[in-house]
N, C-alpha and C positions, 0 to 999 in steps of 0.2 A: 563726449561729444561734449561737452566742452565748456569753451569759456562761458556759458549762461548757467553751468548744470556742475560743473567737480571743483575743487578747489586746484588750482594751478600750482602745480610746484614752482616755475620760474615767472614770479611776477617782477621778473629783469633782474634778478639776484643770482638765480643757481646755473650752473652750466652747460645745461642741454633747454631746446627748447621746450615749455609748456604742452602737457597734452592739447591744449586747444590751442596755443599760443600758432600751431601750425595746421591746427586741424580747423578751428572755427574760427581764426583770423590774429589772433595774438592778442596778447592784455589778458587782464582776470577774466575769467569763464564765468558765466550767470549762474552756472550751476555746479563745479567741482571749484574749489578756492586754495589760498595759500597770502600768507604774507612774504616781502623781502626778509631775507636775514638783517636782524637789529640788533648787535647783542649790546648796548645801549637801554633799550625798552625791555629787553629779555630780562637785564639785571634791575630794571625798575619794578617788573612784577614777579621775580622773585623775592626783592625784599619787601612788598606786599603780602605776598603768600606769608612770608615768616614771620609779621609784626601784626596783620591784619587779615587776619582769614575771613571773615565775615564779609568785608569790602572782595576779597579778592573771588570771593564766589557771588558775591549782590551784583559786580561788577559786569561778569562772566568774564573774569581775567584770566580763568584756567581754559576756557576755547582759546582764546589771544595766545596762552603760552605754551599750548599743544601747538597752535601752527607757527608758531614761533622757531619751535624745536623741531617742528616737523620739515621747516625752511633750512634748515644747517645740515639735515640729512641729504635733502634735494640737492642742496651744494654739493656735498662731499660726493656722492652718488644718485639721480636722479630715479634710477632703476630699482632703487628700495624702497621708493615710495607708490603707494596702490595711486594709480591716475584715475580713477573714481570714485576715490572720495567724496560723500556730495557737500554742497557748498551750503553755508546756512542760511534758512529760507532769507531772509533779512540780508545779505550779503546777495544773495541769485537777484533779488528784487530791484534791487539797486542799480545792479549791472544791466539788468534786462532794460531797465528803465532812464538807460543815457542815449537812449534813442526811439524814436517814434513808431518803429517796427515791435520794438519791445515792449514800449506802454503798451501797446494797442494787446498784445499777447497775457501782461501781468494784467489789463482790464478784461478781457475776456475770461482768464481762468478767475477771479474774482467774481466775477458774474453767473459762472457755472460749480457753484460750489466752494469755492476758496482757492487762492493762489496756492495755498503752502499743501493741501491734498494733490493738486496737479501736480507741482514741481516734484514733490516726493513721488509719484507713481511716475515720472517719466525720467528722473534720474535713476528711478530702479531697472526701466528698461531698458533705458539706455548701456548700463550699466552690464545689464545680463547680457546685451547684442555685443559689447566688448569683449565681456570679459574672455569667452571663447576662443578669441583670437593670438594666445598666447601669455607670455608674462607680462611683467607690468611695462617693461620696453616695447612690447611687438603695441601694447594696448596701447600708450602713447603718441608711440609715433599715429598711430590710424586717425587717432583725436586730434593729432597737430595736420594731416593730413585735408580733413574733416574742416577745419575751422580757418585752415588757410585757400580752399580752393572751393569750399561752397559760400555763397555770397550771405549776409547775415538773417534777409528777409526770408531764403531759403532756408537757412538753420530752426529758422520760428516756427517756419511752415512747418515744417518736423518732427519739432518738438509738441508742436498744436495736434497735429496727428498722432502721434504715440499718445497723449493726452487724451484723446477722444475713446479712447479703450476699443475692445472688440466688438465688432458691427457686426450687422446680416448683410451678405448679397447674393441673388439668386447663384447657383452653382453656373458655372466656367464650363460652357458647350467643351465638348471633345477637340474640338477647332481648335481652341484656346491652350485647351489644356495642351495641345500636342506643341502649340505657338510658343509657350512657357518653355517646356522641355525644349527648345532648339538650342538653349548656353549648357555651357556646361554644369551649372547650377543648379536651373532647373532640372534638367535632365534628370540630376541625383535626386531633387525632393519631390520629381514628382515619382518616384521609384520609392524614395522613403514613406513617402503618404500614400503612397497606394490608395483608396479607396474614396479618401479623405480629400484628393488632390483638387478635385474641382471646384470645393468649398474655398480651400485655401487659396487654390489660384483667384479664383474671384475676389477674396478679400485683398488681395497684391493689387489687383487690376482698379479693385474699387478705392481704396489706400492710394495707389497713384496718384489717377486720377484728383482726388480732391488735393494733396500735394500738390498736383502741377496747378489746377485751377486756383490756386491761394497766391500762386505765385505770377510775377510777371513774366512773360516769354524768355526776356533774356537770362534771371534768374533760375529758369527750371532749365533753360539750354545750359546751365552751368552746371546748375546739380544731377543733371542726369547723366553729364558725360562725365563728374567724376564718378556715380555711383556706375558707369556701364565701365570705366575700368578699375574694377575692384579686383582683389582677387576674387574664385570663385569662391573659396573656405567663407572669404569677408563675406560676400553678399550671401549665401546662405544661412550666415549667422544671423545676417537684419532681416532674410525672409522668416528664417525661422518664429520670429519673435513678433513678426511684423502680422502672421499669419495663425496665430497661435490663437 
């Protein structure tokens, strides 16, 4: 999930598109990252590294020339590289914060404890909700799916929620619970929870909800109709984690 949270393999260099580049809208991702292939700068701090080591690590030129390298693999093959890698808090920061929906999210998590604790706890979940969905292709594609068809204020909303960590809400009437099981998703988790299910379902319900309420109408009428055609494997992975 994407361009606010992993480093991007194709920041318009390599040749498939960006885990987020399709998933949360295209460009660097706030939170997974990557540089263009340079071999230009490549060979400038490599012969840093060899005359001046002290510089090339005061620098941090050895991050610059892991994504550097990491950039010529994405080229060659895109599918060799992990799409959630996360992006460095200082790079996530930046990116979140070329728009007004993003400040408003990097000042919030700043205000509730520090930007760089949130962004690291929800590139991790984010990260576990993918990773289940196959190799580093299937994971990919879901993040370029993600970042191109949910709108960006939506993406915040999101990410603001997984941030918020696990809450209490009262347990999920039988109604509800029976309402959940009607996809085919449900169905399976409320079978795999057994017992557990009306706690979980209420926190999906109470999760929702504040998602959608963060959001404006037309924004949440976007993100819900990509998340209602997921697969069901997909959305089971985000309830799992979502409910956990």
């Amino acid at each position: 999930m994407s361009n606010e949270l992993t480093i991007s393999e194709n920041s318009g260099a390599a040749s498939g598109s960006s885990a987020t580049e399709g998933l949360t809208g295209g460009g660097e991702r706030a939170g997974f990252a990557s540089l263009p292939v340079n071999p230009t700068r490549k060979a400038e701090i490599a012969s840093i590294m060899a005359t001046d080591i002290h510089r090339y690590y005061d620098e941090k030129l050895d991050r610059e020339y892991a994504a550097l390298l990491e950039a010529e693999r994405a080229e060659i093959n895109p599918d060799l590289v992990n799409p959630t890698r996360p992006m460095d808090a200082e790079q996530s920061r930046n990116s979140l914060c070329s728009s007004e929906a993003g400040r408003r999210l990097v000042s919030d998590w700043d205000e509730l404890g520090g930007f760089r604790a949130h962004l690291a706890n929800v590139q991790r979940d984010a990260a576990d909700m993918v990773r289940p969905l196959g190799g580093n292709r299937e994971q990919r594609v879901f993040m370029e799916r993600f970042d191109r068809h949910v709108p960006e204020p939506a993406r915040y909303a999101v990410y603001a929620e997984i941030a918020s960590g696990t809450l209490y809400a009262t347990p999920a009437s039988p109604a509800e619970v029976k309402h959940f099981a009607t996809t085919s998703a449900g169905k399976l988790l409320v079978a795999e929870w057994g017992s557990s299910a009306p706690e979980r379902v209420a926190m999906l319900r109470a999760r929702a909800k504040r998602m959608t309420d963060a959001m404006t109408e037309e924004d949440a009428d976007e993100f819900w109709t990509w998340f209602d055609e997921l697969p069901p494997a997909t959305a089971m992975s985000i309830f799992r984690k979502m409910a956990g």
